[in-house]
VEXDO-234440 format. One record per residue (C-alpha): residue in three letters; residue number from 1; chain; x, y, z. Coordinates in pm, 1 decimal. Layout:
// VEXDO-234440
<site code="ALA" pos="NUM" unit="A" px="X" py="Y" pz="Z"/>
...
// end
This chain:
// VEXDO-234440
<site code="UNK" pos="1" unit="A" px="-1082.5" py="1558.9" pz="-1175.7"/>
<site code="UNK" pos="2" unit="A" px="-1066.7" py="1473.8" pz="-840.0"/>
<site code="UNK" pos="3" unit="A" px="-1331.3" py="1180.4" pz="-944.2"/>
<site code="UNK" pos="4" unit="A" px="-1026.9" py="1047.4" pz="-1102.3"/>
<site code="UNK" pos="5" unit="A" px="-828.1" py="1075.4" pz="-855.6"/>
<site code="UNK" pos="6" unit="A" px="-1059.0" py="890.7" pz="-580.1"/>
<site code="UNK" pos="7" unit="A" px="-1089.4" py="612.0" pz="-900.5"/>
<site code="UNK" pos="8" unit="A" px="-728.4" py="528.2" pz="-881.0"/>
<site code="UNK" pos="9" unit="A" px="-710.0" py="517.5" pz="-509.0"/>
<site code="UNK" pos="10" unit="A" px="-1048.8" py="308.5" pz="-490.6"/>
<site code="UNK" pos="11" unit="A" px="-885.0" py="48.4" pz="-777.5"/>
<site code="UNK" pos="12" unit="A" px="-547.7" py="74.2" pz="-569.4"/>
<site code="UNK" pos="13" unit="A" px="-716.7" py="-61.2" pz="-254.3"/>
<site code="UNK" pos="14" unit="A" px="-913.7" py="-343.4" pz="-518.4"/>
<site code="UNK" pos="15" unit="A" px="-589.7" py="-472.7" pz="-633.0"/>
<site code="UNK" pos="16" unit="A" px="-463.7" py="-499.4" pz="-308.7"/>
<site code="UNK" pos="17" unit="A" px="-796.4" py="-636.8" pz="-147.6"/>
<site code="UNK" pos="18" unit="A" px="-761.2" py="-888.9" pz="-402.0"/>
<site code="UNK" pos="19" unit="A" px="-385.1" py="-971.4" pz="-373.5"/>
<site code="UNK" pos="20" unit="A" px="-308.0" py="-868.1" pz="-728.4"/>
<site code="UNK" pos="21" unit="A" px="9.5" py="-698.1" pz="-786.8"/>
<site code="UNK" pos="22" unit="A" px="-26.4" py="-628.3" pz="-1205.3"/>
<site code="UNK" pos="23" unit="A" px="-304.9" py="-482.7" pz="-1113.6"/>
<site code="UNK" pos="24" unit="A" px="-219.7" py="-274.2" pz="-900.0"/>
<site code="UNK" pos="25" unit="A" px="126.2" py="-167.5" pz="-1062.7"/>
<site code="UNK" pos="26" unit="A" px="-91.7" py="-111.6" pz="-1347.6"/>
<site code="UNK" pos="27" unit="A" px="-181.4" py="218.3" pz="-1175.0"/>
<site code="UNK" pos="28" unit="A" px="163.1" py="329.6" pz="-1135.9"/>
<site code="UNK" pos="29" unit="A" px="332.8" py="560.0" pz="-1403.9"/>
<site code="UNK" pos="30" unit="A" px="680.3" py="482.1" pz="-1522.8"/>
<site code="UNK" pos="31" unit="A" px="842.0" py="706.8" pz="-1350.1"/>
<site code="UNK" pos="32" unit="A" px="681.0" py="617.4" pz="-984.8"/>
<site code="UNK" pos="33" unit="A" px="859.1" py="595.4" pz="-680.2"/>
<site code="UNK" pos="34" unit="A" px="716.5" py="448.5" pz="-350.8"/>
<site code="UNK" pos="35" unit="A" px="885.3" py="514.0" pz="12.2"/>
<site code="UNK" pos="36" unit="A" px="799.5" py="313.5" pz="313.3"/>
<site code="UNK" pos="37" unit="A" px="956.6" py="234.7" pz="634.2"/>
<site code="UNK" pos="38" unit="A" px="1270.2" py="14.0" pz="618.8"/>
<site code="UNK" pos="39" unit="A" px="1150.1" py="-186.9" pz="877.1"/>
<site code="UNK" pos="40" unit="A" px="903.6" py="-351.0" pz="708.7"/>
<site code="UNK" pos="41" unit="A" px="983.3" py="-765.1" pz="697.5"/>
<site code="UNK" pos="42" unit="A" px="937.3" py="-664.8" pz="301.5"/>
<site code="UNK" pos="43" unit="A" px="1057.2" py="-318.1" pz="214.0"/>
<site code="UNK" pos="44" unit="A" px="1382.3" py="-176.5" pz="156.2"/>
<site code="UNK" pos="45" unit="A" px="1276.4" py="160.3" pz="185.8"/>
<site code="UNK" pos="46" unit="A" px="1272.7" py="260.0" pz="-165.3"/>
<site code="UNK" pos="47" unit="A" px="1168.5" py="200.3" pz="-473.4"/>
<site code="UNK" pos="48" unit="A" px="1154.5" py="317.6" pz="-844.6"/>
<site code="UNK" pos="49" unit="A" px="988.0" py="267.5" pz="-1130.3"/>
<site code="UNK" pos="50" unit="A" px="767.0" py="11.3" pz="-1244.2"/>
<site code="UNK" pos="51" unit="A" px="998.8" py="-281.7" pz="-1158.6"/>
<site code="UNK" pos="52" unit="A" px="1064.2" py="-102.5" pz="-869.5"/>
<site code="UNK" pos="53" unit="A" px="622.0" py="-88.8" pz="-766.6"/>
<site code="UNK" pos="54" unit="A" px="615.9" py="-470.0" pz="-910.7"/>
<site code="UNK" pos="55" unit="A" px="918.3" py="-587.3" pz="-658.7"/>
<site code="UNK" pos="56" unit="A" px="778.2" py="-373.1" pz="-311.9"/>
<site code="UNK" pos="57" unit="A" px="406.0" py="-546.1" pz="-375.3"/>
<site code="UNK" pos="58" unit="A" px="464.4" py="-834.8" pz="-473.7"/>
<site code="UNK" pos="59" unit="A" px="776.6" py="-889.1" pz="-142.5"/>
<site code="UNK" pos="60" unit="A" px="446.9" py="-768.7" pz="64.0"/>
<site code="UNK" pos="61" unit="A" px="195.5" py="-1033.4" pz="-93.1"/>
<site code="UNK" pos="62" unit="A" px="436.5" py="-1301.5" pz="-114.4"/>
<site code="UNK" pos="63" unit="A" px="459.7" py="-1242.7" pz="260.8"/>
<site code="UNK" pos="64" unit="A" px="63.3" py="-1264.9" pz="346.9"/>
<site code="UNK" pos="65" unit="A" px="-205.4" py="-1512.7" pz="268.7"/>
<site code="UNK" pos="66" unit="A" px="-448.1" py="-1190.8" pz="372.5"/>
<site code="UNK" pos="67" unit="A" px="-476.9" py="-855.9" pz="353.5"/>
<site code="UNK" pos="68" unit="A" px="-760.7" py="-606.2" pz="360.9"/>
<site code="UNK" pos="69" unit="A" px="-718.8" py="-216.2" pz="354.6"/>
<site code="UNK" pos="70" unit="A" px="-1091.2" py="-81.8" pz="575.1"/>
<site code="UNK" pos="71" unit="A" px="-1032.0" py="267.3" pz="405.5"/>
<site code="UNK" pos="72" unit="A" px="-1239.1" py="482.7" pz="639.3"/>
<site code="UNK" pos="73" unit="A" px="-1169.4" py="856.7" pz="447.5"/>
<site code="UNK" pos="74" unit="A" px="-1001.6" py="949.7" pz="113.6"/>
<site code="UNK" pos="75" unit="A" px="-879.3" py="1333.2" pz="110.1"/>
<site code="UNK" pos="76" unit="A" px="-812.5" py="1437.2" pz="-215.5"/>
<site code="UNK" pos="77" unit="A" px="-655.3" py="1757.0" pz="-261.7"/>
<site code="UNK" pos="78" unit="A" px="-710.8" py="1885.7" pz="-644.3"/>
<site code="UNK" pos="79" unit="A" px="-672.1" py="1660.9" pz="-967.2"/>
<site code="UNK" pos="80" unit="A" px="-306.4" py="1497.8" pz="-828.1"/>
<site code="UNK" pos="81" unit="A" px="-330.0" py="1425.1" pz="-441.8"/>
<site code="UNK" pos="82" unit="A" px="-494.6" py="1233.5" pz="-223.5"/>
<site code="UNK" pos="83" unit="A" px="-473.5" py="1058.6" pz="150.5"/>
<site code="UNK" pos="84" unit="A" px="-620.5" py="739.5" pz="222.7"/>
<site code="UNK" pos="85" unit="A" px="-696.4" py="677.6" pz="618.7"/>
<site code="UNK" pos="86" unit="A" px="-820.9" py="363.9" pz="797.1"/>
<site code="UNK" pos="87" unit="A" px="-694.1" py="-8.3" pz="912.4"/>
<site code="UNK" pos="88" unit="A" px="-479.7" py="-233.8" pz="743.3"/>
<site code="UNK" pos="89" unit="A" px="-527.2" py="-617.4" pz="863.9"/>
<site code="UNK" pos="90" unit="A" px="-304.8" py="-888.4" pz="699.6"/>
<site code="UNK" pos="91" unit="A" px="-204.2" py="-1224.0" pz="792.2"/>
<site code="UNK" pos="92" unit="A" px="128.8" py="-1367.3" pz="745.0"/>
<site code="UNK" pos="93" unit="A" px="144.8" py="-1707.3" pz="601.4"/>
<site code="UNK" pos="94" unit="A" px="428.3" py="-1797.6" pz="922.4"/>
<site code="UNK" pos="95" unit="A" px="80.9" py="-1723.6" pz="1137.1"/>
<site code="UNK" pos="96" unit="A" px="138.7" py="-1416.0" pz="1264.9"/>
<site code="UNK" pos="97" unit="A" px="-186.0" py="-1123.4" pz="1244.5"/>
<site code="UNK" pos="98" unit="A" px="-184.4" py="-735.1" pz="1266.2"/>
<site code="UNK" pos="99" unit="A" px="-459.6" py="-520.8" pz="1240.7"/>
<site code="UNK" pos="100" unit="A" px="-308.7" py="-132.2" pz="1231.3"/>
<site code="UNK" pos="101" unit="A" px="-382.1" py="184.8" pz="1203.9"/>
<site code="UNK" pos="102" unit="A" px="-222.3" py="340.3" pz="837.9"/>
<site code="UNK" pos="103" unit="A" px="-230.2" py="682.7" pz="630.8"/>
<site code="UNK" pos="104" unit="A" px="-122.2" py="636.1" pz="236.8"/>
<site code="UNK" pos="105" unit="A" px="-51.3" py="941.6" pz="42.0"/>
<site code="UNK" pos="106" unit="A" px="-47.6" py="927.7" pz="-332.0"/>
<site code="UNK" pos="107" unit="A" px="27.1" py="1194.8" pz="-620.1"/>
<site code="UNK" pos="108" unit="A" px="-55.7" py="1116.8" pz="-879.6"/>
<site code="UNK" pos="109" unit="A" px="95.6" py="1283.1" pz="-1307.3"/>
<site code="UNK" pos="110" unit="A" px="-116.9" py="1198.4" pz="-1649.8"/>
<site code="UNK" pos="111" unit="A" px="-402.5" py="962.0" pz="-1429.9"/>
<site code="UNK" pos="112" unit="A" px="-134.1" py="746.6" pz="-1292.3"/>
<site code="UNK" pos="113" unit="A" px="47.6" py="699.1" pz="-933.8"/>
<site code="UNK" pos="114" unit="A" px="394.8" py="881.2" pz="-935.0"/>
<site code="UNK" pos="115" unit="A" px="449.8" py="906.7" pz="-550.2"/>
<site code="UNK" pos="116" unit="A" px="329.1" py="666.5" pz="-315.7"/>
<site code="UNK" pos="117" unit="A" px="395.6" py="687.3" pz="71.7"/>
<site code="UNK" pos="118" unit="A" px="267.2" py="549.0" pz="377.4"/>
<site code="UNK" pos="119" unit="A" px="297.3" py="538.7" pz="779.8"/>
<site code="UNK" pos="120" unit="A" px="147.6" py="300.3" pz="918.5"/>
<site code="UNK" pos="121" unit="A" px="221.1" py="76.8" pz="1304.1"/>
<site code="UNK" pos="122" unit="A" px="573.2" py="-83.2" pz="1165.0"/>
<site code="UNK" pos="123" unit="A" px="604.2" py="-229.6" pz="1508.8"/>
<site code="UNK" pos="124" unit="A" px="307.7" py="-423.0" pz="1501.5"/>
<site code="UNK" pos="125" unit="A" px="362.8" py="-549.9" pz="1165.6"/>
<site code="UNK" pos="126" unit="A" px="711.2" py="-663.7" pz="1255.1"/>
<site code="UNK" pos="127" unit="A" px="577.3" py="-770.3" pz="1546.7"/>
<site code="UNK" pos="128" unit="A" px="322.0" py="-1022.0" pz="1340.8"/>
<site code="UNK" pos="129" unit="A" px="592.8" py="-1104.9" pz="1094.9"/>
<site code="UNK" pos="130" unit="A" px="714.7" py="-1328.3" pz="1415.7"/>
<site code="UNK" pos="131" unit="A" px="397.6" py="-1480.6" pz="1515.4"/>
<site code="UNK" pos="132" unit="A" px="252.4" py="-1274.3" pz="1708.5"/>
<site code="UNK" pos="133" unit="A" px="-120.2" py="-1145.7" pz="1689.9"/>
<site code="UNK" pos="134" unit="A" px="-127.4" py="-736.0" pz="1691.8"/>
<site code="UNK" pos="135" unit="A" px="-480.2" py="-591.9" pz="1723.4"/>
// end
C-alpha cells in the first residue's frame, strides 16, 4: 500500500507542477480538510471539503504564473501517511519570486487525501507577494 500512497503524493505534486487545480482536487476525498498558515497572500487558514480544496488551490494558482514543487524525499508511514520534503519556487504574476524551503504532510482514507498540511518560509512568500525576489 504504501505504493499507493507515494502515487497520490507523486500525482499531487503533477497537478500542481502543471497548475491544474481539478486535478489535483481530484485527489482529495469529500470529507478533506487542508490547514496552512494564515499568512499566506491566498489562504485563510482553513479549509473543508472539496469546495473547500478547489477554493485554497485555485486562490494559490490564480496568484502565480509559476510554480514548481523540487520534492527531494517522500516519507510514507504505512498505507495512510506520508511527508513530502524539498523547495517550493513560484512566481507571482505582480513579479515577485520565492524559492523556499517546505514540508507537506498528507493522510490519506479509501486512496484519497483527507488531511493536508504544510510549513513552509511564509515570510518569504509574503515577502514575494510584494515584489520582492526570496531565494
Amino acid at each position: 500500500m504504501t505504493e499507493r500512497v507515494e502515487a497520490v503524493v507523486e500525482a499531487l505534486y503533477d497537478g500542481l507542477k502543471r497548475m491544474d487545480a481539478p486535478a489535483v482536487v481530484s485527489l482529495f476525498h469529500p470529507d478533506a480538510e487542508i490547514v496552512t498558515p494564515k499568512s499566506l497572500p491566498w489562504s485563510t487558514g482553513h479549509y473543508t471539503g472539496l469546495d473547500g480544496a478547489m477554493a485554497y488551490f485555485t486562490g494559490a494558482l490564480e496568484l502565480l504564473d509559476d510554480n514548481r514543487f523540487d520534492v527531494e524525499e517522500v516519507r510514507v508511514s504505512g498505507d495512510d501517511w506520508a511527508a513530502a520534503i524539498g523547495m517550493w519556487y513560484g512566481h507571482f504574476r505582480s513579479g515577485g519570486e520565492f524559492n523556499v524551503r517546505f514540508v507537506h504532510f498528507w493522510t490519506l482514507r479509501d486512496g484519497k487525501v483527507i488531511k493536508g498540511e504544510g510549513i513552509s518560509d511564509t515570510d518569504g512568500i509574503v515577502r514575494a507577494s510584494r515584489g520582492e525576489t526570496v531565494r
